[in-house]
C-alpha positions as CSV (number, residue, x, y, z in Angstrom):
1,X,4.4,16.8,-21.7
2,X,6.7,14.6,-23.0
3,X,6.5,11.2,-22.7
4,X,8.9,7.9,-22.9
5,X,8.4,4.6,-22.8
6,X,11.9,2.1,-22.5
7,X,12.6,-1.5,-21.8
8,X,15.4,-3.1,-20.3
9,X,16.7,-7.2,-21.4
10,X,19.3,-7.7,-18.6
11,X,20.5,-7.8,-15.0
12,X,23.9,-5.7,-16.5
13,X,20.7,-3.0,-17.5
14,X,19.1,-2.8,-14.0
15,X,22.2,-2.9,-12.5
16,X,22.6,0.7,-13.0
17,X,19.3,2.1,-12.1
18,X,20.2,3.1,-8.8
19,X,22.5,5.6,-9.9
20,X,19.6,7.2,-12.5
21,X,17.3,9.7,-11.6
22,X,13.6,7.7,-11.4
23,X,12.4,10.7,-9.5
24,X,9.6,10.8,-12.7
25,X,9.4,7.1,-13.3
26,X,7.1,4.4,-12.8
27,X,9.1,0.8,-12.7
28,X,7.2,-2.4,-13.9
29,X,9.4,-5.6,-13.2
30,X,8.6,-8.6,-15.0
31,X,10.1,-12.4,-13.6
32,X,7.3,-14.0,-15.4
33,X,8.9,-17.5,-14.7
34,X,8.4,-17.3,-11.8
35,X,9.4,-14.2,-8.8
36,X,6.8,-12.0,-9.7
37,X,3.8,-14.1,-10.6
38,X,4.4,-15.8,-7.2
39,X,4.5,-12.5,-5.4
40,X,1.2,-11.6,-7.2
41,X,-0.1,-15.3,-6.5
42,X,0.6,-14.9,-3.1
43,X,-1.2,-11.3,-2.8
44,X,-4.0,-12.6,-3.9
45,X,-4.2,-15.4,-1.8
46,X,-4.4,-13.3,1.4
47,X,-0.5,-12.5,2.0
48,X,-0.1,-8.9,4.2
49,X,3.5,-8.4,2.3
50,X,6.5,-10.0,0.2
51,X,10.0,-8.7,1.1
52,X,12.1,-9.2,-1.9
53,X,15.9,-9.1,-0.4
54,X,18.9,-10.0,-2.4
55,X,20.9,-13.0,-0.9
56,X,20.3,-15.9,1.0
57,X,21.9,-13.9,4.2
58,X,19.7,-11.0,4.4
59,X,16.7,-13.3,3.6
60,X,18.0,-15.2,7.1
61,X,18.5,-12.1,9.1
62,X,15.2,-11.1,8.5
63,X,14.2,-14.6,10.0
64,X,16.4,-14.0,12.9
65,X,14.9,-10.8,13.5
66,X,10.9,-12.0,12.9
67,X,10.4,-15.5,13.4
68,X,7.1,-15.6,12.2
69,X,7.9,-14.7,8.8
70,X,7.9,-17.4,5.5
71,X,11.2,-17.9,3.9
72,X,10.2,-18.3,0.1
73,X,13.3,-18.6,-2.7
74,X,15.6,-20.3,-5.2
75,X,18.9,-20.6,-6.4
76,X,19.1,-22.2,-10.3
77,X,15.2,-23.1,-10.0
78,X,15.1,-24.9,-7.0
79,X,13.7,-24.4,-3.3
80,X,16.4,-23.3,-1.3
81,X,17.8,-25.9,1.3
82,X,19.9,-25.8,4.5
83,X,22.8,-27.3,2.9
84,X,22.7,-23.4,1.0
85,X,20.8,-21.6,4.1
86,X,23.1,-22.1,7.0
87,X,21.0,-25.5,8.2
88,X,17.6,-24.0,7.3
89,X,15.1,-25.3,5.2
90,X,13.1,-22.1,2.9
91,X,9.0,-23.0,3.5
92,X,8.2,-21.7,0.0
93,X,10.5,-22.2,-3.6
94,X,9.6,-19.8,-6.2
95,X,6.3,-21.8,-7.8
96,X,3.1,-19.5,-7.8
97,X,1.6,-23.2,-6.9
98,X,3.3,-23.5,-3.3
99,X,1.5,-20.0,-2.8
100,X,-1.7,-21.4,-1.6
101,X,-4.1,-19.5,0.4
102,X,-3.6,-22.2,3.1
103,X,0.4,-21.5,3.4
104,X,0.3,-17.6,2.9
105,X,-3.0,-15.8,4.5
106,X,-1.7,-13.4,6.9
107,X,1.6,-14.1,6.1
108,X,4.7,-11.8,5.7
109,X,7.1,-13.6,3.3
110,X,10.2,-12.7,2.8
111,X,11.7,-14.0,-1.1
112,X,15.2,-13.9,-2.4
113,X,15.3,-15.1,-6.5
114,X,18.4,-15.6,-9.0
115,X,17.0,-12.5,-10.9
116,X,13.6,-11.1,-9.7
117,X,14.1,-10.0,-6.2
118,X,17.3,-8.0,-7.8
119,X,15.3,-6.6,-10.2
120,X,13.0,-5.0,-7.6
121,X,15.5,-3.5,-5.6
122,X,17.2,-1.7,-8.2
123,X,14.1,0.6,-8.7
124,X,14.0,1.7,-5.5
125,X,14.5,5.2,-6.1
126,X,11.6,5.4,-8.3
127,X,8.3,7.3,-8.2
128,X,6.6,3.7,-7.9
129,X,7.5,0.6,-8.8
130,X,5.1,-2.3,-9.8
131,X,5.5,-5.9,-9.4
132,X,4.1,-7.6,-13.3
133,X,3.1,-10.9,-15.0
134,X,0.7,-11.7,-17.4
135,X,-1.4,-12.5,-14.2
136,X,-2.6,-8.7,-14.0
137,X,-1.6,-7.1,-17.2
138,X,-4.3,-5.4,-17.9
139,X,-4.7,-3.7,-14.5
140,X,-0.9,-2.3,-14.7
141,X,-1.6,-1.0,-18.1
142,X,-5.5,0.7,-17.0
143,X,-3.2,2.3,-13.9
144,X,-0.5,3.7,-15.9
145,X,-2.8,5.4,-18.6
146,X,-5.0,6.7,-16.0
147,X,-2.0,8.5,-14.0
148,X,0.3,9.1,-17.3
149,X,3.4,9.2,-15.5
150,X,6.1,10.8,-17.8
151,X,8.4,8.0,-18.1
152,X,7.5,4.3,-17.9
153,X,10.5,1.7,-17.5
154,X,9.6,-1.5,-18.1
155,X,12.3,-3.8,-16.5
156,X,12.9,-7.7,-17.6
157,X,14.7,-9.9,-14.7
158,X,16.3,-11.8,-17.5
159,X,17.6,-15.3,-17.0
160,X,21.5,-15.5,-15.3
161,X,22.7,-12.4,-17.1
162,X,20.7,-12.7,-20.4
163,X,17.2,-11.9,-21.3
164,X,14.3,-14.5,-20.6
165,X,12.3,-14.6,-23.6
166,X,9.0,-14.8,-21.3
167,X,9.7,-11.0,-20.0
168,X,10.4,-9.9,-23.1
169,X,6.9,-11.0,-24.2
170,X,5.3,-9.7,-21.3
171,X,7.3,-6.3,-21.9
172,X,6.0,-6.6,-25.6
173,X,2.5,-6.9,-24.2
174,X,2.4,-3.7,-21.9
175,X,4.4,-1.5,-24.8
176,X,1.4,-2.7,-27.0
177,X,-1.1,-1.9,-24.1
178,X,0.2,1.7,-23.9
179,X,1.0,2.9,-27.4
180,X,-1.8,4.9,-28.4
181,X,-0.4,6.8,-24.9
182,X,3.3,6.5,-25.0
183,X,3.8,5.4,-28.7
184,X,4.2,9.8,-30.2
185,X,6.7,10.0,-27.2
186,X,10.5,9.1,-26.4
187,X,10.2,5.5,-27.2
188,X,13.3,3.5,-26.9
189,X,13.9,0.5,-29.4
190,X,13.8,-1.8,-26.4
191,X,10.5,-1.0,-26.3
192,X,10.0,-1.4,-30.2
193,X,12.1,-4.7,-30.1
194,X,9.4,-6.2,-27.2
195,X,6.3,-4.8,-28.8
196,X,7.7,-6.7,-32.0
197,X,8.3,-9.8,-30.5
198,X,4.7,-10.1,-28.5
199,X,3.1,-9.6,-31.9
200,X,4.7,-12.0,-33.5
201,X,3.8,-14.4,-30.7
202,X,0.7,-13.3,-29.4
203,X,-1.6,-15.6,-30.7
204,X,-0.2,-19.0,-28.7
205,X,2.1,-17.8,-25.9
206,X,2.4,-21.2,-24.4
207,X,4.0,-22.3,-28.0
208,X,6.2,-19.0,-27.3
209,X,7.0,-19.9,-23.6
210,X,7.7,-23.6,-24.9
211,X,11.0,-22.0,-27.1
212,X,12.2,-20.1,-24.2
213,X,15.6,-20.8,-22.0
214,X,13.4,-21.1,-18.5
215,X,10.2,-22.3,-20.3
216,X,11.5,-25.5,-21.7
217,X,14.0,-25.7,-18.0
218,X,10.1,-26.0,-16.3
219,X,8.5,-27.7,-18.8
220,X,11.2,-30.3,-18.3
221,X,10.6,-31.0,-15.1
222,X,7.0,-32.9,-14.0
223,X,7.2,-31.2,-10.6
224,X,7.3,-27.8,-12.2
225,X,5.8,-28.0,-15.6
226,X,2.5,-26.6,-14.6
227,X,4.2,-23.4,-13.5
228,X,4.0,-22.3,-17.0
229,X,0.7,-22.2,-18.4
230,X,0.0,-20.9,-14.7
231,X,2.7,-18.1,-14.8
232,X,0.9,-17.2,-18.3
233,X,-2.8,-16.9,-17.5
234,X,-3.7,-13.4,-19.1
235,X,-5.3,-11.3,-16.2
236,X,-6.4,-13.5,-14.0
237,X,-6.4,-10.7,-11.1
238,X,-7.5,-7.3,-11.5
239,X,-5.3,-5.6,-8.4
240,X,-1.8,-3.7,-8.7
241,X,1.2,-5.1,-6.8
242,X,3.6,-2.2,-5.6
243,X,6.9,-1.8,-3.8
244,X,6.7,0.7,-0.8
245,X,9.2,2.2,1.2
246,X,9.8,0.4,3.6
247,X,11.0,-2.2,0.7
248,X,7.6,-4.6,0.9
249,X,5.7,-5.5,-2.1
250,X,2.1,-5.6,-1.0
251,X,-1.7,-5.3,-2.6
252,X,-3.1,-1.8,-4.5
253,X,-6.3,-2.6,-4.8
């Protein structure tokens, strides 16, 4: 069976995914700083189910329609307000650290991001689509050599409309993960370019995160600056996140 393995840098990339046939593919979608490692943050700290959604509006219908659920989001970094949510504060920004099993067991929360959530939704249409971070790396890799699916897309949030140097790494680490599988097959230089850049950084990837666009954003800030070493623990949980149709992310244990 043939076999590919491609990555993509940018919103304009994903953009067009729902127009491709996934029918075959398995999705991973990397916002390591931060949409995904919160999702898988909150998962493991007893959430039922994240509801990526793309705006601010659809993130507030789904308020209106259950009242129960957590609003969690940002817009350039920051916790979403009323003064940008029609008079309503968000409960939850985008820092795995407000994630707490206190604020999430039980919970249904329902996330909109600058890139992430975005990200998400455009796989859709695939065979399954996987929610990443460096937080569970391992796991994702073990599950997509045990099932082989024929094409793995690896999908990078990016930063704005750019790539974000952390999801690149993270990329670079599953492609290395998956090469003695993937590496005789349809490999796309995406995938050669990531691979690449996680070796060459591999050995200190806080020093990596430190040169990136969002990384030094965080590390600016003392409120946020321990969302990076926490967004890049390697494998700190050994469960799967997965998107399933009816649009939740939730736990595959």
């Amino acid at each position: 069976m043939k076999t590919c393995l491609e990555v993509l840098f940018t919103p304009a990339d994903f953009a067009v995914l729902p127009r491709r046939d996934l029918g075959r593919t398995a999705c991973v979608v990397f916002d390591v700083f931060r949409a995904t490692s919160s999702m898988l943050t909150a998962l493991a700290h007893g959430a039922r189910a994240i509801h990526p959604v793309a705006g601010i509006p659809e993130a507030l219908a789904a308020r209106a329609r259950q009242p129960d659920v957590l609003l969690a989001g940002e817009r350039n970094g920051l916790r979403i307000r009323a003064a940008q949510a029609g008079g309503i504060d968000f409960d939850l920004g985008n820092s795995p650290r407000e994630f707490t099993p206190e604020r999430v067991r039980g919970r249904t929360i329902v996330m909109t991001t600058t890139n992430g959530t975005r990200a998400l939704q455009s796989c859709r249409g695939a065979a399954q689509v996987l929610a990443g971070g460096f937080l569970n790396l391992q796991r994702i890799a073990s599950h997509l050599r045990q099932q082989h699916p024929e094409e793995v897309l690896v999908v990078c949030s990016g930063t704005f409309e750019q790539p974000a140097f952390e999801d690149v790494l993270a990329a670079g680490a599953l492609c290395e993960r998956l090469w003695s599988d993937y590496g005789d097959g349809d490999v796309s230089d995406g995938a050669q370019i990531a691979r690449q850049v996680y070796g060459s950084n591999r050995a200190d990837l806080m020093a990596a995160a430190s040169m990136a666009r969002n990384g030094r954003r965080l590390l600016a800030q003392p409120d946020l600056r321990d969302d990076v070493p926490a967004c890049l623990q390697m494998d700190r949980w050994s469960f799967l996140a997965g998107l399933e149709a009816d649009g939740t992310v939730r736990r595959w244990d």
